[in-house]
VOTORTOR-58808 format. One record per residue (C-alpha): x, y, z; residue number from 1. Coordinates in steps of 0.2 Angstrom, whole numbers, plus 5000, padded with zeros to 4 digits. Last residue first. Example, Ala and Ser with C-alpha at 12.3 -4.5 7.8 and 13.67 -1.06 7.14 Angstrom:
// VOTORTOR-58808
px->5068&py->4995&pz->5036&sero->2
px->5062&py->4978&pz->5039&sero->1
//
This chain:
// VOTORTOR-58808
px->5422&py->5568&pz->5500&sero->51
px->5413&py->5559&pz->5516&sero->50
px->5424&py->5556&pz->5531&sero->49
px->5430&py->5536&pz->5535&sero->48
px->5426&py->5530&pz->5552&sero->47
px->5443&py->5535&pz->5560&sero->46
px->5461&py->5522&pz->5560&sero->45
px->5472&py->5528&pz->5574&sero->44
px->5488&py->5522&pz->5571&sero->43
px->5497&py->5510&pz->5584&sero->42
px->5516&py->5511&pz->5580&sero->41
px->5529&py->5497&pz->5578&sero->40
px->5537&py->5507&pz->5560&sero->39
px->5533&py->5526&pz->5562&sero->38
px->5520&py->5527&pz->5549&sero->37
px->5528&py->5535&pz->5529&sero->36
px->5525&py->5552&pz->5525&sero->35
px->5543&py->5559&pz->5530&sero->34
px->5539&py->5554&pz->5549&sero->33
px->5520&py->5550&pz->5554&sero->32
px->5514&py->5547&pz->5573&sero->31
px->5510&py->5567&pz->5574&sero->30
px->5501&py->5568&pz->5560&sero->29
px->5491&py->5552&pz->5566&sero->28
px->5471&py->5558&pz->5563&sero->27
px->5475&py->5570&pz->5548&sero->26
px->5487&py->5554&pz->5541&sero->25
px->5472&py->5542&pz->5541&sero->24
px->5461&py->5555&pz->5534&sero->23
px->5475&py->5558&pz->5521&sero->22
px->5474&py->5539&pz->5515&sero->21
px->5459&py->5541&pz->5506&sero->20
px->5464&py->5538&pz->5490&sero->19
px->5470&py->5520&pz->5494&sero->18
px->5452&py->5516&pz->5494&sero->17
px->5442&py->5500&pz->5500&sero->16
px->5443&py->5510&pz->5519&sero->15
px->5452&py->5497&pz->5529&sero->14
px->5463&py->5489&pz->5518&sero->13
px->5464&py->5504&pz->5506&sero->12
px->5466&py->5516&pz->5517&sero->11
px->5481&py->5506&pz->5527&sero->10
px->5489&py->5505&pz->5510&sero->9
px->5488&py->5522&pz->5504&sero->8
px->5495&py->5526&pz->5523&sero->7
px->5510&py->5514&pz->5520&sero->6
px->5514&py->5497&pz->5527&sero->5
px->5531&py->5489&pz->5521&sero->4
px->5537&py->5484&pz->5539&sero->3
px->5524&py->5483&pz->5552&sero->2
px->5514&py->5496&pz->5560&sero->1
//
């Protein structure tokens, strides 16, 4: 995790939706402090669930 990244953003980048950023959290809960990544952390990043 750098600077400035958020979950919405990670979603979108990877995803094409910011929405989906809770299937990023749900996988890192544990990596995540006041809903923001833990700045020089490795996130998991799943193969995006069906709504």
């Amino acid at each position: 995790m750098r600077p400035g990244d958020t979950l919405r953003r990670l979603a979108d980048l990877y995803y094409g939706d910011g929405s989906l950023w809770e299937q990023i959290y749900d996988a890192n809960a544990d990596k995540v402090e006041r809903g923001l990544p833990v700045e020089g952390t490795t996130l998991l990043i799943p193969a995006p669930r069906k709504r």
